[in-house]
C-alpha positions as CSV (number, residue, x, y, z in Angstrom):
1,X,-193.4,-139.6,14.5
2,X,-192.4,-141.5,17.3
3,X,-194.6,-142.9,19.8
4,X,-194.8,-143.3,23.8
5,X,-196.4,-146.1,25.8
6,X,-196.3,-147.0,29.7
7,X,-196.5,-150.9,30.2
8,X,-197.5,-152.1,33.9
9,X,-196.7,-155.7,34.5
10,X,-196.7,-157.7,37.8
11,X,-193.2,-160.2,37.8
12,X,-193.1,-163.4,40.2
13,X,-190.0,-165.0,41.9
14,X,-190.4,-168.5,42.6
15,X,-187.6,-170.5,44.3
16,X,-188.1,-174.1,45.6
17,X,-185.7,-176.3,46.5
18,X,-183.0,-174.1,45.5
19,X,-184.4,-173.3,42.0
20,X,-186.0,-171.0,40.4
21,X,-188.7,-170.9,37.7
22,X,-187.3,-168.8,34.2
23,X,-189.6,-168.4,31.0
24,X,-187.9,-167.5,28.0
25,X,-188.9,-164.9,24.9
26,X,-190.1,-166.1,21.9
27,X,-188.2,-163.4,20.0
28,X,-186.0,-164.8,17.8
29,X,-183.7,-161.6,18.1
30,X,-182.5,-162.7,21.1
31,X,-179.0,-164.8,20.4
32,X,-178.4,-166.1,23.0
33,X,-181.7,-167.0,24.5
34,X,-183.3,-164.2,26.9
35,X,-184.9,-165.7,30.2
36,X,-186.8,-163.9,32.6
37,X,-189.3,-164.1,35.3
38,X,-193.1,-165.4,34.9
39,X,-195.5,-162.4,34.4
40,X,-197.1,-159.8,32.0
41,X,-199.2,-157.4,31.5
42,X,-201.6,-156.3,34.2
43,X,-205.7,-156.2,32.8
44,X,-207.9,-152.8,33.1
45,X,-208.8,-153.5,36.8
46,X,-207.0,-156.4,37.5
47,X,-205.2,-156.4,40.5
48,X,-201.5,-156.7,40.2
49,X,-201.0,-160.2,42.6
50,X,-204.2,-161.7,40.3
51,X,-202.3,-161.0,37.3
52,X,-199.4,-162.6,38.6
53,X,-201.3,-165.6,39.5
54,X,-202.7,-165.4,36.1
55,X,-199.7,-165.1,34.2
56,X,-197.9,-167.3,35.8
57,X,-200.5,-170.7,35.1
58,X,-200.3,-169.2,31.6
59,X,-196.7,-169.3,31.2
60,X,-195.8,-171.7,33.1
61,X,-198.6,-174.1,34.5
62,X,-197.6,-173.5,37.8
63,X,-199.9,-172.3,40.4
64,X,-198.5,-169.9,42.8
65,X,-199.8,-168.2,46.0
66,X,-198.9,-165.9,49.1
67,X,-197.5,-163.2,46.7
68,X,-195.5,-160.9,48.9
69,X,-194.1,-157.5,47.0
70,X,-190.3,-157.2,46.9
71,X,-190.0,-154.1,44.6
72,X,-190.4,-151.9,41.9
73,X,-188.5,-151.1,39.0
74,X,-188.9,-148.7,35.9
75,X,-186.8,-148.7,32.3
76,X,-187.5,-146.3,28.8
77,X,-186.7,-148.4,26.2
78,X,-186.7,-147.2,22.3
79,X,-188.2,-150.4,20.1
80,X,-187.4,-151.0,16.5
81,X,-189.8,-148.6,14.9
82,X,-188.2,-145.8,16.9
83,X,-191.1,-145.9,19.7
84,X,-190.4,-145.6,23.6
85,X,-191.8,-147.9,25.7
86,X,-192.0,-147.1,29.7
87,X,-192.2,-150.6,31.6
88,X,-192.8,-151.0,35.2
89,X,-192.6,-153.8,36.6
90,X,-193.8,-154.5,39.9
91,X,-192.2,-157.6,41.3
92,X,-193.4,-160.2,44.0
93,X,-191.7,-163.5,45.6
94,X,-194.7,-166.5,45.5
95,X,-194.8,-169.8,47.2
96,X,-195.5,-173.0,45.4
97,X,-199.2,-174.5,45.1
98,X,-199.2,-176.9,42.5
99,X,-199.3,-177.2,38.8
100,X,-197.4,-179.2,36.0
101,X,-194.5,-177.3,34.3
102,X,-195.7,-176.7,30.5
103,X,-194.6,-174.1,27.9
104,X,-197.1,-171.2,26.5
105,X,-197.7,-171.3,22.9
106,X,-198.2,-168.3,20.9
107,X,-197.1,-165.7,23.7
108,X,-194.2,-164.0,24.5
109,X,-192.8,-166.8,25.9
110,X,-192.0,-170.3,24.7
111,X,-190.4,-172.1,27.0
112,X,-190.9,-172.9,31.2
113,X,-188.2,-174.4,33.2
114,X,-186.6,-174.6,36.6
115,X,-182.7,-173.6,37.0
116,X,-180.4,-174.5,39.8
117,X,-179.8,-171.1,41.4
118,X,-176.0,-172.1,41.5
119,X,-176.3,-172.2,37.4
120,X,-177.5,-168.6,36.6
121,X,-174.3,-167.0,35.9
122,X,-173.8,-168.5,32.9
123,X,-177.4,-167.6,31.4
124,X,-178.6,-164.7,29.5
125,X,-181.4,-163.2,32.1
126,X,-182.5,-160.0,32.0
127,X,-180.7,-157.4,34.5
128,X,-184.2,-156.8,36.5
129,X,-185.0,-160.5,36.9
130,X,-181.4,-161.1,38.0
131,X,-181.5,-158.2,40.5
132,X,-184.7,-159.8,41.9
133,X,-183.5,-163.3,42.1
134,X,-180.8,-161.9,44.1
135,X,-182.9,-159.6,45.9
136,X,-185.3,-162.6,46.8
137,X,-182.6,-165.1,48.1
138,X,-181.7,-161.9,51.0
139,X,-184.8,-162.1,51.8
């Protein structure tokens, strides 16, 4: 018997000097390499913009600040075992404050880097952090 789960995670869009800052999954499933935007899953009473503070020194080493939200988004996706997960993700722009680029270890990410916006249509990114990125540079 299949199973149901809702996921609520807070996503960040950082661009500085006309990059952006990807992580990528540690699943080894994913051929090519997925990347996607710094963030996770939000704690029993955590606020979502302290998560994504939170998540992003963990995944990245960078500190971020002056979270501002740029949208929602919503997906139902069936894993391997045959259970549904419902994601939302609520997704913010944040400034630069500091930090050294470093990679998690053990997480769901493995890597940190910065792109060249100009360079992302030749990446495997997942289709919400690529609507954001775009969404972020209109703003």
């Amino acid at each position: 018997m299949s199973k149901q789960h809702t996921s609520v995670r807070s996503y960040g869009v950082l661009i500085d000097a006309g990059r952006v800052a990807l992580v990528r999954s540690s699943n080894p499933r994913h051929d090519p390499p997925l990347w996607w935007l710094p963030g996770g899953g939000i704690d029993f009473g955590e606020a979502p913009e302290d998560t994504l503070v939170r998540e992003f020194r963990e995944e990245t080493g960078l500190l971020v600040h002056h979270p501002v939200l740029l949208g929602v988004t919503s997906d139902v996706r069936r894993r391997d075992n045959g259970d549904k997960i419902h994601t939302v993700r609520i997704l913010f722009t944040v400034e630069l404050a500091g930090g050294e680029l470093h990679h998690e270890v053990h997480g769901t990410t493995d890597h940190a880097a910065w792109f060249e916006l100009r360079d992302l249509e030749n990446m495997n990114i997942a289709e919400y952090a690529q609507a954001a990125i775009a969404s972020a540079q209109e703003k």
